[in-house]
C-alpha positions in Angstrom: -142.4 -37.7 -54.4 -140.3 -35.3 -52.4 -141.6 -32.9 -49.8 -140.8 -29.6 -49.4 -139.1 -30.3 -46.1 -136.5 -31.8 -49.0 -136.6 -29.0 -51.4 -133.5 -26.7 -50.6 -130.9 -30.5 -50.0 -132.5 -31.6 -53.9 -132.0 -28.4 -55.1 -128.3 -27.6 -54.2 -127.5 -30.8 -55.6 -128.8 -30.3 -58.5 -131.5 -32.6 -58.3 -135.1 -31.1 -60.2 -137.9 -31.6 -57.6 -141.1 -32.9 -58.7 -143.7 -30.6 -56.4 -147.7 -31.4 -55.4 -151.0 -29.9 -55.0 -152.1 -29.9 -51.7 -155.6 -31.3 -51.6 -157.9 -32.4 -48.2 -155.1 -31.5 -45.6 -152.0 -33.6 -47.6 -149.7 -33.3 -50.3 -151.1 -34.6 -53.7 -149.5 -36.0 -56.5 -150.3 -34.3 -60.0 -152.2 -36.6 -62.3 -152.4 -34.2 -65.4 -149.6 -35.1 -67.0 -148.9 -31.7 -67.2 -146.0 -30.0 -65.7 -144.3 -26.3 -65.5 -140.7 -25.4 -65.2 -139.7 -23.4 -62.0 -136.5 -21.6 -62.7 -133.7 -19.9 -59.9 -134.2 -16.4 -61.7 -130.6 -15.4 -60.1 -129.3 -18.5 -61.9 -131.7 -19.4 -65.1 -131.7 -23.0 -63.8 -134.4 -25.2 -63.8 -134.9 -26.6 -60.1 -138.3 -27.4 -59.7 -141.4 -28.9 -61.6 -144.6 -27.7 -60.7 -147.9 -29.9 -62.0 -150.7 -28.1 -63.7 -154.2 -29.7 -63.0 -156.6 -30.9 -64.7 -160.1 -29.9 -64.7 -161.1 -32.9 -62.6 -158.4 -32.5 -59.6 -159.9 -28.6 -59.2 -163.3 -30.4 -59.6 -161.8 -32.5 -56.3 -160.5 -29.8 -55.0 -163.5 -27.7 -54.6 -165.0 -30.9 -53.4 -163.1 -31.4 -50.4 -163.4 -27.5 -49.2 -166.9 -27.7 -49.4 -167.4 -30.9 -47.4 -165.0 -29.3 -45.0 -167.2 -26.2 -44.9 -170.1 -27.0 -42.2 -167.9 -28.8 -39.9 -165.4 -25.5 -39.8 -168.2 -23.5 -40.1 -169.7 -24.8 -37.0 -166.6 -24.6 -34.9 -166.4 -22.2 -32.5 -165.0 -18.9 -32.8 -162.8 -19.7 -30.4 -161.3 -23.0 -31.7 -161.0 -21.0 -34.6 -158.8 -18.0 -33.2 -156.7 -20.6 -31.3 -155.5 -22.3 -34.8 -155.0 -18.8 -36.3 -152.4 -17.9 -33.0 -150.8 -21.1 -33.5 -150.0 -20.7 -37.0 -149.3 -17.2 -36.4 -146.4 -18.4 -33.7 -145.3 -21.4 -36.0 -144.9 -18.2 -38.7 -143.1 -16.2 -36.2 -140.7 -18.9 -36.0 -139.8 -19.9 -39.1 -140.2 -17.0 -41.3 -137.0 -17.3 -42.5 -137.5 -20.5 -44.2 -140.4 -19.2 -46.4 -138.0 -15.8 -46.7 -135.6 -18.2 -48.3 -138.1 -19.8 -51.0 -139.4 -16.8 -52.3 -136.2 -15.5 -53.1 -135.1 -18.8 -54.6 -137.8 -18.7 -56.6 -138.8 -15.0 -57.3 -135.6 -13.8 -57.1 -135.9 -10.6 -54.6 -133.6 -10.2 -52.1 -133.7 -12.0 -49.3 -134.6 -8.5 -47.1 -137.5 -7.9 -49.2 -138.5 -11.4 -48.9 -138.4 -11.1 -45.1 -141.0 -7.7 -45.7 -143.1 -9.2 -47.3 -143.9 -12.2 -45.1 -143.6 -9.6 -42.3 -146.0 -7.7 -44.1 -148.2 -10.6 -44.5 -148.3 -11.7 -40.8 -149.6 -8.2 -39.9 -153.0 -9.7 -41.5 -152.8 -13.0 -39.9 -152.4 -10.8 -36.5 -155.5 -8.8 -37.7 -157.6 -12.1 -38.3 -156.9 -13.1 -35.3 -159.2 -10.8 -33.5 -162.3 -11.9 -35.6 -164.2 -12.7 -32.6 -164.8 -8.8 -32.4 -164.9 -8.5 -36.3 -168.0 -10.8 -36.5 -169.9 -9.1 -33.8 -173.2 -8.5 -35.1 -175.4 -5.6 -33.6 -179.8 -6.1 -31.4 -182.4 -4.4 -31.0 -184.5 -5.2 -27.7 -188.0 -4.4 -28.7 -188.1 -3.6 -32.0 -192.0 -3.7 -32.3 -193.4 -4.7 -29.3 -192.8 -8.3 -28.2 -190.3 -8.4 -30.9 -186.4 -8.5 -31.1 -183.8 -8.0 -33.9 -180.3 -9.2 -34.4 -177.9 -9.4 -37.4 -174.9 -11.9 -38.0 -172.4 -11.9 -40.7 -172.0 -16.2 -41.6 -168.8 -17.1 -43.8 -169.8 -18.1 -47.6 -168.5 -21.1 -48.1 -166.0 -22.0 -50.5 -163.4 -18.9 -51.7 -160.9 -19.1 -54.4 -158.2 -17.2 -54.2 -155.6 -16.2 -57.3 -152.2 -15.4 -56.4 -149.5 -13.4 -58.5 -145.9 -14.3 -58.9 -144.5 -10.8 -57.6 -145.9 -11.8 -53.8 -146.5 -15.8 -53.3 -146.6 -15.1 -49.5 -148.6 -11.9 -49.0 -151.2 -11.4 -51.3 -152.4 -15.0 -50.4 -152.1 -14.0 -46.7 -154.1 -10.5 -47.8 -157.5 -13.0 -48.2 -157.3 -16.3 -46.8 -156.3 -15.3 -42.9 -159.4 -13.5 -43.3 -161.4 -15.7 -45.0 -160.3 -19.1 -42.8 -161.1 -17.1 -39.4 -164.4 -16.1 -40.8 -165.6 -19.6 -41.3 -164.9 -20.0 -44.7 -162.8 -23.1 -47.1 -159.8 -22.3 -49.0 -158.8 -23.3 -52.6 -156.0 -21.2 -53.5 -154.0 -21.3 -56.9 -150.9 -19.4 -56.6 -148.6 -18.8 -59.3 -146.9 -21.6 -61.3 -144.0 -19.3 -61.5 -143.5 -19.0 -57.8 -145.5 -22.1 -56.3 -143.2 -23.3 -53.0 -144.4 -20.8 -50.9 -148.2 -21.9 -50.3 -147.1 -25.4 -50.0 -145.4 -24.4 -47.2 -148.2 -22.2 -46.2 -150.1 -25.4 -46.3 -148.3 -27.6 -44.1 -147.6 -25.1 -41.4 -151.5 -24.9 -41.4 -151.8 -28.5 -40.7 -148.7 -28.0 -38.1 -151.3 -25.5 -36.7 -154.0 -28.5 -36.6 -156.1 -26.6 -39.0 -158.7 -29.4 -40.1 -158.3 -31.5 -43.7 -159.9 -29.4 -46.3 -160.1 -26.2 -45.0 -156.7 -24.9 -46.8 -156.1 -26.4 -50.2 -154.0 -25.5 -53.4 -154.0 -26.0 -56.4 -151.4 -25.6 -59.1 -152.1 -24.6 -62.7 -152.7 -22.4 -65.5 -156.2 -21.2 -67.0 -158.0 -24.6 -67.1 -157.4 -24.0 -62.5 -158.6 -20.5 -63.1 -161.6 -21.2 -64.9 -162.4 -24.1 -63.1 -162.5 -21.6 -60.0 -164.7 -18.8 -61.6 -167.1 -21.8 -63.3 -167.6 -24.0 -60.1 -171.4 -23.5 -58.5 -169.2 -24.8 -55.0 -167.0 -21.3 -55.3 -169.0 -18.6 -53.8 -166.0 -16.1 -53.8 -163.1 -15.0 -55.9 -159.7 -12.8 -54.9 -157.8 -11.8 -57.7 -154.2 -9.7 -58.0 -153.0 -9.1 -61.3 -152.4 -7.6 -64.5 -155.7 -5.7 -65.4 -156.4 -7.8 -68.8 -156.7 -10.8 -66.4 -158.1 -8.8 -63.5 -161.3 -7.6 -66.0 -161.6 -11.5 -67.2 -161.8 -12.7 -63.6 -164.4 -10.7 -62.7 -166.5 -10.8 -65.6 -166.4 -14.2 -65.2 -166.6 -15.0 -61.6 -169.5 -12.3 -61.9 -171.2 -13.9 -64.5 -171.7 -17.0 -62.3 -173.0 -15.5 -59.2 -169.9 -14.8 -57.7 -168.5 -12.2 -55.3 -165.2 -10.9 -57.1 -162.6 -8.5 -55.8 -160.0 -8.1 -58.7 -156.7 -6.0 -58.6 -155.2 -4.9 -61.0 -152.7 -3.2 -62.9 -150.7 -0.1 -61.8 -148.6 3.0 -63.2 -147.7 4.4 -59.8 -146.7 8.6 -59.9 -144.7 10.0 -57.5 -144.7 13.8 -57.6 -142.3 16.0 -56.6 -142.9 19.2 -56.0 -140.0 22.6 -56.0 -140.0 22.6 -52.3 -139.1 19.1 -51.2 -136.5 17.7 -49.8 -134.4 16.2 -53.0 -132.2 13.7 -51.4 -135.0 12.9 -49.2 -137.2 12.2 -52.6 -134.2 10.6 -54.7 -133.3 8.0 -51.9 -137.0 6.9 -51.9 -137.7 7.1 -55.6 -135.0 4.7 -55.6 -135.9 2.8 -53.4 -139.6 2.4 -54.5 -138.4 2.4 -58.0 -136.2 -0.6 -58.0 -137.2 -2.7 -54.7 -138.1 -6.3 -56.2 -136.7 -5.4 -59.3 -139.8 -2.7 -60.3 -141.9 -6.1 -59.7 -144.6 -4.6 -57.3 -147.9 -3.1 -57.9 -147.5 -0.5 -55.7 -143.8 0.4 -57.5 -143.1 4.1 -58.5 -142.6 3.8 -62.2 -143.1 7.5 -63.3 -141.3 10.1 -61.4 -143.2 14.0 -61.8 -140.5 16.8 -61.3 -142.6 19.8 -61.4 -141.2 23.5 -61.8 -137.0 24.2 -62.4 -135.9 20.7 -60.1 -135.6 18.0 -62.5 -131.8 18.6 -63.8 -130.9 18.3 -59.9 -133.7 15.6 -59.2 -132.4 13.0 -62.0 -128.6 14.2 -61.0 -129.3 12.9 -57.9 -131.0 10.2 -58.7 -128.9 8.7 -61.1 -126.1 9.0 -58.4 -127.9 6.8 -56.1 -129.1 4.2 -58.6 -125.2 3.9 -60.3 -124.0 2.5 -56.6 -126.8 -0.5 -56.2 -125.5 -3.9 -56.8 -127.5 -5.9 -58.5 -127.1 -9.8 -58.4 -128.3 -13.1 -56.5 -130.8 -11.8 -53.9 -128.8 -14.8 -51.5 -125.6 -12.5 -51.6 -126.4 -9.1 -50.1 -127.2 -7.3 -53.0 -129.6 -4.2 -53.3 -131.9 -5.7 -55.9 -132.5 -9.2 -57.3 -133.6 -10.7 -60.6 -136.8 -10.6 -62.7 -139.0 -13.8 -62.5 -138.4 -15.1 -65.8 -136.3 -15.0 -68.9 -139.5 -13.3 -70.9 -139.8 -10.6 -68.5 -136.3 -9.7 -69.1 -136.8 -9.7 -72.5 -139.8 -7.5 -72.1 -138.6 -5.3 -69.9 -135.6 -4.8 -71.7 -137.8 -4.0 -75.0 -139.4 -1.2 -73.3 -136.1 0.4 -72.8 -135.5 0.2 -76.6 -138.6 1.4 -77.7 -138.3 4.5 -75.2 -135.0 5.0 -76.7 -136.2 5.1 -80.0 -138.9 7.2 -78.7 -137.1 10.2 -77.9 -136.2 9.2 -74.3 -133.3 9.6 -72.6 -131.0 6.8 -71.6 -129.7 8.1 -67.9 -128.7 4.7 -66.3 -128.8 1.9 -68.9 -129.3 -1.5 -66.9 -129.5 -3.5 -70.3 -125.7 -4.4 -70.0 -123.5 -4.5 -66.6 -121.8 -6.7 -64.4 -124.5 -9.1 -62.3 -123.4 -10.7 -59.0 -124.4 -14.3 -59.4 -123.8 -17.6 -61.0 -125.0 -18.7 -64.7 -127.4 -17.0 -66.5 -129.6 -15.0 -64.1 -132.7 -12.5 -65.4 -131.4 -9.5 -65.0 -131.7 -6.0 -65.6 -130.1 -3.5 -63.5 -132.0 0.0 -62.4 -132.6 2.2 -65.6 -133.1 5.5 -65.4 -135.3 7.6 -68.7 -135.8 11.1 -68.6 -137.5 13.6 -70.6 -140.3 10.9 -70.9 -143.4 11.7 -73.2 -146.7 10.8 -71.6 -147.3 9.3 -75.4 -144.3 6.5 -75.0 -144.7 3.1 -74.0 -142.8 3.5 -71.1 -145.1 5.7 -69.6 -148.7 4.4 -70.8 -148.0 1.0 -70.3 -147.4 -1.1 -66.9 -143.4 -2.1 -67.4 -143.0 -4.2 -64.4 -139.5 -4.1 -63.8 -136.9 -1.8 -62.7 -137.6 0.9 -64.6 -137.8 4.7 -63.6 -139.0 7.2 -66.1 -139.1 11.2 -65.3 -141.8 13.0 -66.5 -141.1 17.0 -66.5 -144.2 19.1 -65.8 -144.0 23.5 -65.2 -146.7 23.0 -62.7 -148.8 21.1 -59.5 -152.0 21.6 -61.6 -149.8 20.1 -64.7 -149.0 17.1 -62.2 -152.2 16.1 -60.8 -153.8 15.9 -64.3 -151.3 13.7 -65.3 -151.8 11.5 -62.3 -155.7 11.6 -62.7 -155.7 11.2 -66.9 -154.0 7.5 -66.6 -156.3 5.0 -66.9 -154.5 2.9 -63.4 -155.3 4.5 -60.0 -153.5 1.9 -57.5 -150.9 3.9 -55.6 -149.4 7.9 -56.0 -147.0 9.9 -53.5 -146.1 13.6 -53.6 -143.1 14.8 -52.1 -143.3 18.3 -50.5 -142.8 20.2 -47.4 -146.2 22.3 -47.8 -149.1 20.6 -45.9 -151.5 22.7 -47.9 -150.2 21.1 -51.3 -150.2 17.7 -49.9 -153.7 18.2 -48.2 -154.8 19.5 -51.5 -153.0 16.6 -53.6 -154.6 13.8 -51.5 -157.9 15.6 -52.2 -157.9 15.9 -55.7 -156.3 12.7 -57.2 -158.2 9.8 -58.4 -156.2 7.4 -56.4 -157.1 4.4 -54.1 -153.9 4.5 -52.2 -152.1 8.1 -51.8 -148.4 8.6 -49.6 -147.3 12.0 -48.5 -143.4 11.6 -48.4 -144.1 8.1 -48.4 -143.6 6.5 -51.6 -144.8 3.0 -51.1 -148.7 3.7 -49.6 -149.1 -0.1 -48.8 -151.6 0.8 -45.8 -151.4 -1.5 -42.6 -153.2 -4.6 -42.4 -156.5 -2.9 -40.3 -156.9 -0.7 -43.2 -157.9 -1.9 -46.7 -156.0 -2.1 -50.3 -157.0 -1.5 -52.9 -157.0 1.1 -55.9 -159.8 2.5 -58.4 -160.0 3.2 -61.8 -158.1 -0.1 -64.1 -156.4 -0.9 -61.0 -159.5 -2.7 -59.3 -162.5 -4.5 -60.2 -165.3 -5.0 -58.2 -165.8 -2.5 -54.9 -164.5 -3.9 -52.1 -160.9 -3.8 -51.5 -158.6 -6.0 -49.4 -158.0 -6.7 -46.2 -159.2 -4.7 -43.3 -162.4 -4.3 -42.4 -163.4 -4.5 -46.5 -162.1 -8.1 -46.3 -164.3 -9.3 -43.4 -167.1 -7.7 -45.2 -166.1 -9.8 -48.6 -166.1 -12.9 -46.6 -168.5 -12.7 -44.6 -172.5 -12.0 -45.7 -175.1 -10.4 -43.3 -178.1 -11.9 -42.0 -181.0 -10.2 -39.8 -183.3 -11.9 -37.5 -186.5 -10.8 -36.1 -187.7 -13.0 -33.2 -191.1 -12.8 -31.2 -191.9 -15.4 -29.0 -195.6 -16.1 -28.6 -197.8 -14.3 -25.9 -201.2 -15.8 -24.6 -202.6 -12.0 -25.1 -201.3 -12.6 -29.3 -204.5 -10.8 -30.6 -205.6 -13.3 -33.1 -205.6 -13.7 -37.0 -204.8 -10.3 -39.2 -203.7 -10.7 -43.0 -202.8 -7.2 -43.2 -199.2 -5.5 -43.7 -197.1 -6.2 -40.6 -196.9 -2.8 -39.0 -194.3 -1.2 -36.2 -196.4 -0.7 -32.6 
């Protein structure tokens, strides 16, 4: 069995390394049988193999959180928020390590690998002032002789589901949260991008974070359901595509579970005649092709309104012509998809928009790639004249895509952004506050920029869209995501009087 510590020394030699599940505080061998190819996406080789359980290891699983449940349930808040500092220090310090495995394995650059564990931190930081988050609110005399208080107590067991596109922050969106509240951990990440929470894991026990508490699980839908079935899982976080996203919480619902489930996106960003265009082509591309288009919160249809889209796309093209795209190890502007199927897919939206009517502005089917072998890549595309009838437009693309959707008006633009069925993420570009008061008013979004085309919002603020993009009500992170975890609990409390007054069966009543 080799450890991660061993991963990068295997890997450059050429050696595929045989990964575990980490179960009760230590690495655990797969017993399925069952295995999944990890691939280098800047590369196409196969470097790692990642087990897929079997029902009965997320059976065991599940069984070690919840025995690890009471005793970290019954630590002290305090004990509690020193383990979270000292994994958020041990994070500090070695970021660049888990930097280095996402984009071996993802394939974004190694920048936007850096942001995103950056990104994540900022909710470990958060976590770490539960103390105050947990505080519950009295009442001194209530009734007369009598006292309230309410708590909020962790649940118990949480599942969390991870996507490929962020194997270090959306995990660290939920279980900071969920760990500092009291809770157990079973977390099945991604078997496309599964290094990173193994790491997670053992800087957890480096943090002396007790066996149990922290566990993961690889696998495919026999992990998943296993999650969303067990009576021992009293909570489920979900990101992903919406198909999966609507399964997850019909199921999870359907067996008594809390569920928060996000979904899918098709991010606008509208631009209206009086913005600044170099201002809003530098961050169309740059929210249009970060991590290859492989974001939820990625702009993938860009809303010229009035006479500025002949400059808009001018200048856009301009910018998105001089990115290099190649190994995310080598300095380049954008990286890889995950997978040789995404390519293909993503590819096969191009050609269907092209034989849609679209037109081909930037074509990043064919180019010159900087990297070795026989990477997944397609470099930034650019469609204009984009019909809202296309499958570019109606569906979630998911790579580095950019479409431009003309409109004559604002009006025109808004109910474009508030007719798709997604509502995760929108920006307008303008230099009227009016129009960008009004616009954040009147769309049917969840997360809204102004001049800001990525609206990730900071960590003591929740995420979260509406509409397809989110299922369930409660978002994550924040203050939503202590409320998730957590469930309230009131106490009334009178303590016996020698003047009590006696028997009386009726209805208590206030005095």
């Amino acid at each position: 069995m080799t450890t991660l510590e061993d991963t990068e020394t295997t890997a450059a030699s050429g050696e595929v390394v045989e990964l575990t599940h980490w179960i009760g505080g230590a690495a655990t061998p797969g017993g399925s049988g069952n295995f999944g190819d990890v691939t280098d996406p800047a590369t196409g080789r196969v470097t790692k193999r990642v087990p897929l359980a079997s029902a009965g290891e997320v059976v065991d699983a599940i069984g070690r959180a919840r025995n690890a449940f009471g005793p970290w349930r019954d630590t002290s808040l305090t004990k509690r928020t020193q383990i979270l500092f000292r994994f958020r220090e041990l994070l500090n310090a070695r970021s660049g390590e888990l930097a280095e495995l996402i984009t071996a394995e993802h394939g974004k650059v190694l920048s936007d690998a850096a942001g995103e564990v950056a990104r994540g931190q900022e909710v470990v930081e958060f976590a770490c002032g539960m103390p105050h988050l947990l505080k519950g609110g009295a009442t001194e005399n209530a009734s007369a002789g009598v006292d309230v208080h309410s708590v909020r107590q962790p649940l118990g067991v949480v599942g969390i589901i991870s996507p490929f596109n962020f194997p270090a922050m959306v995990p660290m969106w939920f279980f900071p949260i969920a760990i500092a509240a009291g809770n157990t951990v079973v977390l099945k990440p991604s078997e496309k991008v599964p290094s990173a929470a193994l790491w997670m894991a053992e800087l957890w026990r480096e943090a002396g974070l007790p066996e149990g508490v922290f566990n993961v699980v690889h696998g495919d839908a026999v992990a998943v359901d296993g999650l969303l079935t067990s009576p021992d899982v009293k909570a489920i976080s979900f990101v992903g595509s919406t198909p999966i996203a609507r399964y997850v919480y019909e199921t999870g619902t359907a067996h008594g579970k809390r569920v928060q489930a996000l979904g899918g996106a098709k991010n606008h960003m509208v631009v209206l005649p009086d913005a600044d265009l170099d201002l809003a082509a530098d961050q169309a591309v740059n929210a249009g092709f970060g991590s290859a288009g492989e974001r939820c919160m990625s702009i993938s249809a860009l809303v010229a309104v009035g006479g500025i889209a002949d400059e808009l796309v001018d200048k856009v093209r301009t910018r998105a012509e001089g990115l290099r795209t190649g190994d995310g190890r080598r300095s380049c502007d954008m990286g890889p998809l995950v997978t040789r199927a995404a390519q293909q897919r993503v590819s096969g939206y191009v050609d269907a928009g092209e034989r849609e009517g679209a037109t081909v502005v930037v074509d990043g089917r064919q180019g010159e790639f900087d990297a070795d072998g026989h990477g997944f890549f397609v470099g930034p595309t650019l469609l204009d004249h984009v019909g809202t009838d296309m499958s570019v437009y109606t569906d979630e693309i998911f790579g580095p895509v950019l479409s431009v959707v003309r409109v004559d008006t604002y009006d025109e633009a808004v109910d474009l952004v508030n007719a798709n069925p997604y509502g995760n993420g929108t920006a307008i570009f303008t230099n009227d506050g009016g129009a960008a008061r009004r616009f954040q008013n009147e769309v049917e979004v969840g997360m809204i920029g102004v001049n800001v085309p990525v609206p990730v919002p900071m960590a003591y603020y929740s995420f979260g869209g509406w509409k397809n993009s989110l299922f369930g009500d409660t978002h994550a992170h924040g203050t939503e995501g202590v409320h998730f975890f957590t469930r309230g609990k009131v106490v009334t409390t009178r303590w016996p009087d020698p003047s009590h007054g006696g028997l009386n069966l009726g209805f208590p009543q206030n005095g």
